[in-house]
N, C-alpha and C positions, 0 to 999 in steps of 0.2 A: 200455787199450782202443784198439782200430782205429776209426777214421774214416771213411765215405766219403763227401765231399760230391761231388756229381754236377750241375755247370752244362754244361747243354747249351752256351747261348752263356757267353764269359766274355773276358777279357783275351785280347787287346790292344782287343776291342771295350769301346765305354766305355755305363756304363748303369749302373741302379741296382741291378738284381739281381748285376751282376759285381762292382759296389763291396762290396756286403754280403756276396756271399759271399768278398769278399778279407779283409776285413774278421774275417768270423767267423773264418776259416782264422789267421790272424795272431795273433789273440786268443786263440786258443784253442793254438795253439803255446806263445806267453808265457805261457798260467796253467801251461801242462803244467811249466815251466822253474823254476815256485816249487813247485809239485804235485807232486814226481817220485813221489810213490805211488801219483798218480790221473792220472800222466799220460795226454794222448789224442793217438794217432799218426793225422795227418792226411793223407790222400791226397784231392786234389781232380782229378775225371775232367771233359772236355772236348772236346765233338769241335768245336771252334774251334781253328784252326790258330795256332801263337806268330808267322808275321811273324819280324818283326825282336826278339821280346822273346825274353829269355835264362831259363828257367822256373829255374835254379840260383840265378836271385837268389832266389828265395822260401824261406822258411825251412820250407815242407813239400813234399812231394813230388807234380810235376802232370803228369797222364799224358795225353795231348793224340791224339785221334781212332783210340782201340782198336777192334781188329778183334773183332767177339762171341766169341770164345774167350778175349781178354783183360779183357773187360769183367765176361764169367761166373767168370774166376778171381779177379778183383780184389771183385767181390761175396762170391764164395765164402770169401774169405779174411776179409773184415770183421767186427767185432760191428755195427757200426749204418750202415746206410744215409742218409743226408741227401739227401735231393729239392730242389731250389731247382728247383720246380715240378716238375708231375707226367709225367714227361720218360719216354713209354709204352713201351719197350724195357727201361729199368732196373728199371722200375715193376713188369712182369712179372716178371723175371728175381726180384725181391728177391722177389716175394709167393711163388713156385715153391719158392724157397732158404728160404723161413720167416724171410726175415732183418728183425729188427726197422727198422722203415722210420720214416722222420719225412718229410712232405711240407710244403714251405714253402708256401704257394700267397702269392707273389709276384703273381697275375695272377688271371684264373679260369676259366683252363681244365677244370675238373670240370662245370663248369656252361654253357660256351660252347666251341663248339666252335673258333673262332678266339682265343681268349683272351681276350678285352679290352672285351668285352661292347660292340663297334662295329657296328651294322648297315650290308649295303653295300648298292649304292655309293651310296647317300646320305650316311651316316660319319656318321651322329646314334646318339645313344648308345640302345644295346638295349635293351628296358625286363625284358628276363630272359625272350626264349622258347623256348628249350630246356626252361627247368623248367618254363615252364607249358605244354610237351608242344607247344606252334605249329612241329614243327618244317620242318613245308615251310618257313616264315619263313626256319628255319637254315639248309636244303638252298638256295633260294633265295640267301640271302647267301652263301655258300660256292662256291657252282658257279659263282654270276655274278663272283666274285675269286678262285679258283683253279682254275676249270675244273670238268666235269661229276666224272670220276674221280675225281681229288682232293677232289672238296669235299662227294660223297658216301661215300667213305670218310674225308674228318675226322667228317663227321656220326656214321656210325655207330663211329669209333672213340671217341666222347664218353662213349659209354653204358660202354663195357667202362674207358674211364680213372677215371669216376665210382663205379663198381665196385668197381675197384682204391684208390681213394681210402679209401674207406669200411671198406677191411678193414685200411687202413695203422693201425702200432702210436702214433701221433701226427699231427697235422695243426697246424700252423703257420698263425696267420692274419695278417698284418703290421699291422691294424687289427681296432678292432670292426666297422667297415662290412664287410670280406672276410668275417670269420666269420660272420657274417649272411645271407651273400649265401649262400658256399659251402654252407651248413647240413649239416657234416659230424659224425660222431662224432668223438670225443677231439681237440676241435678247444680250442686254448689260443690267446689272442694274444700275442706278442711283437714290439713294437717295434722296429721299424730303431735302431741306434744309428748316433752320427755323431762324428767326432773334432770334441774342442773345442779352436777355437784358444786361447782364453784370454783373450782380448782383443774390446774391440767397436768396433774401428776404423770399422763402416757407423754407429753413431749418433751417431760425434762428426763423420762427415763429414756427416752428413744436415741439421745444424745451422750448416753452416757454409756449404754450396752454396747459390746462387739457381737453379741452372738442376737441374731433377728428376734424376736420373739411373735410367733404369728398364732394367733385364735379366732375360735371359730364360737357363737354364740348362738344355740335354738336349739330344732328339733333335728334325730336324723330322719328323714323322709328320703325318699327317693330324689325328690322332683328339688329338693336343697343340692342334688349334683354334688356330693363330698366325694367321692372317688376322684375327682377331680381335682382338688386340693391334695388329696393323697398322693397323686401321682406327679404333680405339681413339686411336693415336697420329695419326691425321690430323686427329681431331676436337681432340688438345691443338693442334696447330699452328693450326687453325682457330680455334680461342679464344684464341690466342696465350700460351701457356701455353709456357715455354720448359724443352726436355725434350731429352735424348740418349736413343735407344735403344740398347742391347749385345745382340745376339742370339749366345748362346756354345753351340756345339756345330754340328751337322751333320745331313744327312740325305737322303732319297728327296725331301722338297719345296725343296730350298732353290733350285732354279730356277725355279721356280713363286712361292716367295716373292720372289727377286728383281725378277721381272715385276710382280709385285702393287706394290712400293717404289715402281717407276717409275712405275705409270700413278695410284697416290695419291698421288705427287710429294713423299711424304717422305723421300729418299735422303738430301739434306744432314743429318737428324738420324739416321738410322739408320745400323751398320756391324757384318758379320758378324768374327766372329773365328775362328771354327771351333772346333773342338775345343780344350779347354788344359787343361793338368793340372798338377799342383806351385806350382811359386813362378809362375807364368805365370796361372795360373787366380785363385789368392789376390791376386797383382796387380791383375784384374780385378775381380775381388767387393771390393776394396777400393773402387774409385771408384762401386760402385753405392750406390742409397738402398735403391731398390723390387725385390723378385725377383718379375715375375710370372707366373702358371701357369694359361693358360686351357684346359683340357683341356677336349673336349668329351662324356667318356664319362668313366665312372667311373674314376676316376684309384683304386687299390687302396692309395696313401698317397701318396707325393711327395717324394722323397729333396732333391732341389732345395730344396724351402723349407724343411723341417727343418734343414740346414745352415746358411740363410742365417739362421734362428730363433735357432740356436744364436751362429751371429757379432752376434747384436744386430742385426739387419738388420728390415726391415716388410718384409709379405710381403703381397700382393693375388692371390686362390684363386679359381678358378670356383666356388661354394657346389655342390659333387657329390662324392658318395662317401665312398671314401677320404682324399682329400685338407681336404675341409672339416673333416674329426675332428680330422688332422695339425693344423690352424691355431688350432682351438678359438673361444678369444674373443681371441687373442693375433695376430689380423691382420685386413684387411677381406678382404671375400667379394661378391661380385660373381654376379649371374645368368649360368650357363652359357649361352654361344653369343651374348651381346647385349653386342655392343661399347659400346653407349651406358650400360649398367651400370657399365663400367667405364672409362668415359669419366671419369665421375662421381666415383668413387672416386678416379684418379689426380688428375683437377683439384682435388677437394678437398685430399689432401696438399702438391699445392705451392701451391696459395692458404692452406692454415689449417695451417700445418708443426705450428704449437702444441698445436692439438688432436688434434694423434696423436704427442704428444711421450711419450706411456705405454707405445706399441707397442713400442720395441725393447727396453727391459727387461722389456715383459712375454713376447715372443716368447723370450728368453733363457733366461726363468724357466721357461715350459712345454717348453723344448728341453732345460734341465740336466736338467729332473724327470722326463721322458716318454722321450726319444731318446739317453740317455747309453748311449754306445761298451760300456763295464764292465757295463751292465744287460744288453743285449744280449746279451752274452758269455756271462757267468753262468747266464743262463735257459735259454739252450739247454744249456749243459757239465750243467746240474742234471737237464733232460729227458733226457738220454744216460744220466746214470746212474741215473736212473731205470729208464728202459729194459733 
């Protein structure tokens, strides 16, 4: 069987849809390698440029920013399409070609025309209205952040992507909160899976530190709500509550976040690391206690805390969407957008360590059973041949 998985963005950019789709491609090589009857040849397409990364290290084959002649043959040639979202150029191309399609919906682009169901420029989370038909609302948000042109042709390209969605031979939901949202036919959910280290190095340090250790893991976006953690962490200092912040990763606000450290004069506990990956990242996540994730829209699941679930870590989730599902009863949840919620939450952990001494082996337990790497794999290899 041929392959095509299709990430618009993907490596050297870092993010949760690039992990997962590395992830799947990797996986799905190694079962092909015990499989050789049912093996599946994977091509993963990309108009993200490699940088400095060398695509030969990958054990499948990545074709990086084809001109539409090469994109239509590379379709042409496949049995199955794979969407890691609904990416409106391939999306055509495959419904044209008849070629059996699977759509991830990572996001919810079917349903919003900016993805991320963000209203602007306020950046409080959309309460869904495109589908209840409010679309000046949309045309509004769009034009006021990408301009008149642009943001009335995202609008009306929504309707023809949802369209296209709805005729696809599979749809991908990465929670039950997306499938819900998106309300599409042959719509299954499959879990993100996450490598397990093996070990839960954050619970035995969680026990052993006086001073909290809280991080934050991804991009800075807006619609991530980190002022909120920012302010969150003034009010531990203000209560004298002794706390390091790790802010790991990058982005469009990190100068903006910087301004904000200063003028709430928590600099000496706080420190960016930027981006880190491999033995450098795992370093990191080893001195933390707390991973927290205060999105202020509906977060679609939350690769971030699922990992730190699975290393035995406690995790603290805005209570919205996607991500509240991801935590279950196996972390605390904190009201979206109100730093004094989760003021609360943190001060509790490092005054009453004892009474959340359940969290990280139950966070483990819901990460082996719910987010394993192998289930992941499996589910989609099984949808393929289905298909």
């Amino acid at each position: 069987m041929k392959l095509l998985i299709y990430a618009y963005d993907w490596a050297p950019f870092v993010g949760g849809v690039q992990t997962v789709t590395r992830d799947l491609a990797e996986g799905i090589y190694s079962w092909s390698r015990v499989h050789a009857d049912q093996a599946i040849d994977v091509t993963l397409i990309t108009q993200t440029p490699a940088g400095s990364m060398n695509d030969s290290d990958f054990p499948f084959r990545v074709i990086r920013r084809p001109g539409f002649a090469a994109l239509l043959a590379n379709i042409w040639s496949t049995d199955i399409v794979h969407l890691a979202n609904p990416a409106f150029l391939p999306l055509v191309i495959s419904w044209l070609l008849r070629k059996p399609t699977v759509i991830e919906h990572h996001g919810y682009h079917s349903i919003c025309p900016n993805g991320l169901l963000l209203y602007k420029p306020e950046n409080t989370a959309c309460p869904g209205y495109f589908m209840a038909g409010a679309y000046r609302k949309c045309l509004g948000c769009c034009c006021g952040s990408m301009g008149k042109m642009r943001g009335f042709r995202t609008v009306i390209l929504t309707f023809l992507r949802r369209w296209l969605c709805a005729q696809a031979s599979a749809n991908i939901s990465i929670t039950d909160h997306v499938s819900q949202r998106i309300c599409l036919p042959r719509v299954q959910t499959i879990y993100h899976g996450v490598r397990d280290p093996g070990v839960d190095k954050s619970m035995k340090a969680s026990s052993s530190e006086s001073c909290l250790q809280i991080g934050y893991v991804g991009r800075f976006v807006e619609e991530k709500g980190l002022p909120i953690l920012l302010q969150a962490a003034k009010k531990l200092r203000d209560a004298g509550v002794g706390f390091r912040l790790t802010l790991i990763g990058d982005g469009d606000t990190r100068d903006k976040l910087e301004r904000e450290i200063d003028c709430l004069g928590i600099r000496e506990q706080v420190r960016f690391t930027g981006y880190l990956t491999g033995i450098a990242l795992e370093l990191a996540l080893d001195e933390i206690h707390v991973i927290v994730m205060t999105s202020q829209v509906e977060e679609s699941a939350g690769l971030a805390a699922m990992e730190h679930m699975m290393r035995a870590g406690v995790v603290v989730v805005a209570d919205i969407g996607g991500l509240s599902e991801v935590v279950g009863e196996a972390g605390l949840k904190f009201a979206p957008g109100n730093p004094n919620s989760l003021f609360v939450c943190l001060r509790e952990i490092a005054e009453k360590p004892s009474a959340f001494g359940h969290l990280p082996m139950a966070a483990r337990h819901r990460a082996t059973d719910k987010f394993a790497l192998a289930a992941m794999i499996e589910d989609h290899i099984a949808l393929y041949q289905r298909l």
